[in-house]
Every structure is written in C-alpha cells, then in structure tokens.
N, C-alpha and C positions, 0 to 999 in steps of 0.2 A: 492561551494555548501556545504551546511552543512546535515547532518546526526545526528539528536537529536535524543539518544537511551535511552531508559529505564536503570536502575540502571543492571536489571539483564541481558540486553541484552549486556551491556561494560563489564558485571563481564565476560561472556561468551566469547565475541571477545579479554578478557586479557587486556581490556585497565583501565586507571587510571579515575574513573571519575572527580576528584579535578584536570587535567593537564589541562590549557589553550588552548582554542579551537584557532586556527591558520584560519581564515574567507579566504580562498582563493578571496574574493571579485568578484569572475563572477558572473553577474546577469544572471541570466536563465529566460525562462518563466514560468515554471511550481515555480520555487522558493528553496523552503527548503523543506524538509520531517519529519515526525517523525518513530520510528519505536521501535516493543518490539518483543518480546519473549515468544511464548506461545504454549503450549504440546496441542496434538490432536492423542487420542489413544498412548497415549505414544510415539510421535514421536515430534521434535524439530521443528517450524514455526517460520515464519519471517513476521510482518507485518506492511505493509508501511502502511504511509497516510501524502499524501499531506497537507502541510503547507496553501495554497492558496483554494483549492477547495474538501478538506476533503475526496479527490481521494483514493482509497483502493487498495493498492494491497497486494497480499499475497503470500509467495514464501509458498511450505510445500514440508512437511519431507526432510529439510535441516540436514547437519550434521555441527562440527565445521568447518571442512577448509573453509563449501560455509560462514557458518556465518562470518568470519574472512575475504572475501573479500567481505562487504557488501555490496559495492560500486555497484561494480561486480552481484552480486546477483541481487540489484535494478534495473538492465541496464536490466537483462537478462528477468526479470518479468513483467518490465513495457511495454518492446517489447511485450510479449505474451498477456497482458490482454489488451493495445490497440488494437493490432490485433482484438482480438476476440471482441472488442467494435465498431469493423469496422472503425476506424481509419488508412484515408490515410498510407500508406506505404513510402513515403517522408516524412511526419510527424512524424511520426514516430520514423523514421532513425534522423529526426532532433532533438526531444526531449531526445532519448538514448544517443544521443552523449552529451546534455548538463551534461548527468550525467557521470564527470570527475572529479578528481580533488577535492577529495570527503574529508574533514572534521567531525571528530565525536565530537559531545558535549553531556552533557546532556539535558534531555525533558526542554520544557520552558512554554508551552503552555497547560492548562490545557482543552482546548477545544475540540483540537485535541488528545491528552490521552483518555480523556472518550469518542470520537468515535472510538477510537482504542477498547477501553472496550468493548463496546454494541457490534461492530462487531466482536470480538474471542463469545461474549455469542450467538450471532446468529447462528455462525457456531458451537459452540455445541449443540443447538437447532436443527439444521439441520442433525446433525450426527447423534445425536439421534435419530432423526426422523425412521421409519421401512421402510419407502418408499425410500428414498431417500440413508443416510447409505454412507459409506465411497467409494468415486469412483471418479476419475479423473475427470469425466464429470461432478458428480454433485458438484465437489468445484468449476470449473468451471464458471457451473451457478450459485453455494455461491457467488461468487466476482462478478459474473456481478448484482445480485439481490442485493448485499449491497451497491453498487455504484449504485444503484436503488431506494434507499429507501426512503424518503423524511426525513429530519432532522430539527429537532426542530430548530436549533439552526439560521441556517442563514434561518430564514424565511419558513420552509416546502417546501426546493426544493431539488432535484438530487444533487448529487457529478458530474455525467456526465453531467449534465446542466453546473455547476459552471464550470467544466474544457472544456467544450466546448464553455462557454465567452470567458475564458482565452485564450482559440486557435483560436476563430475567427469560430466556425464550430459549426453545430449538429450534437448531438449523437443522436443514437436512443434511447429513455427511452420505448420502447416495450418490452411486457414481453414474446412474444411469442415463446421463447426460452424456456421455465418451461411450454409451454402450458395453457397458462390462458387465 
C-alpha cells in the first residue's frame, strides 16, 4: 500500500522526495491514500483521504515521532473514525490490518489534494466558529460532517456512501449527531 505525502509532509517524516517509491504490490480494498500536513491552533495534523472514496480521516495535534510512523498513525485513526461511523467491528479489524507494509511516494492525484484542501478550510471554518471552538468532540463531528458532505466531483455524493460501495455496506449519512 502506498502512502502519497505532500511535499511538506516527506520534508517533515525526513524522507527524500526524488527516492523511488518501492510498490509493495498488496491489493487492499480500500486501496491507496493521500495525506498532508497542516496546523490548527498552532498545533501539527495529519490528514488522510482515501484514493478510492475520497474517505477523510484526520489524526490532530500529532508530534514528529507519531508523524514519522505514519503508517502506524493511519491504522490507529481509521480504527477510531470507522468506529464512530458505526462500522462493524470485524470490519474494521479487517481493513486496519490492510494497512501494512506501507510505502511513501509523492501526491499524484490532483482530485484527492484539493479535497484534502476544502477539508483543512472547513475545519478552520469550524474552529472558528464561537459555537463549536476547539474540543475533542466537535472534531469529532468535523470528520464525520466532512465524510458527509456531498462532493462536486464524483457526482454530489458522500465519501461514506463511496466507501460503503466499496465494502459491501451502509453507512449512516444522518446528521443527528450535530443535531440538525
């Protein structure tokens, strides 16, 4: 599985970006990721998005050692934000385990970057917000409400729609978690 990082997310984990990417060749389900680098309140974030269903997740206020095993990082995040999407618990454990074995290149895919984009602008949109404001709970519902949001691009659907093709399941797309 490959690991496509932004420029300043490899300058940060110490790697080369010009070194030849080494394709471990496992196919997974979920696929490849992309992932960058970006401050909230002056603290260091990590954010994935699936290659396949433009799935978000977001590790925050990470330091370098978490960044430097990102692998590690991805496994530990995508656990917690399935969970909270109410995904099986078999599943789960199945999809964490695909993430091994983990390969860094640079970004390739200009689609998945700028849903990386729009998603760090929302959640500073959100932080700003007076209501809502920096709190465990409400990044929380940041990342279940941006795996929520319907996207331009493949047609005005969910991210958890697209990854719940790809698994064979429904997610819930209810907002009644933010109370709407």
């Amino acid at each position: 599985m490959i690991i496509r990082c932004t420029m300043k997310l490899m300058k940060e984990m110490g790697l080369n970006p010009k070194s030849p990417t080494v394709d471990t060749g496992t196919s997974t389900i979920l696929g490849d990721w992309h992932a960058n680098l970006f401050y909230l309140d002056r603290k260091k974030n990590v954010i994935f998005c699936n290659d396949k269903a433009l799935y978000t997740v977001i590790a925050f206020q990470v330091n370098r050692e978490q960044i430097r095993g990102l692998g590690k990082l991805l496994r530990r995040e995508l656990g917690k934000t399935l969970l909270e999407d109410g995904v099986d618990d078999a599943l789960i454990q199945k999809l964490v385990e695909e993430v091994k074995d983990v390969s860094f290149s640079p970004t390739n895919n200009r689609k998945v970057i700028g849903t990386m984009v729009d998603h760090v602008k929302c959640m500073w949109s959100y932080i700003d917000n007076p209501e809502t404001g920096w709190s465990e709970e409400n990044l929380i519902n940041t990342v279940k409400l941006l795996n929520r949001t319907p996207m331009l691009a493949p047609a005005y659907v969910y991210a958890v729609d697209l990854l719940g093709v790809l698994l064979g399941i429904k997610i819930s797309t209810k907002k009644d978690w933010l109370g709407l």
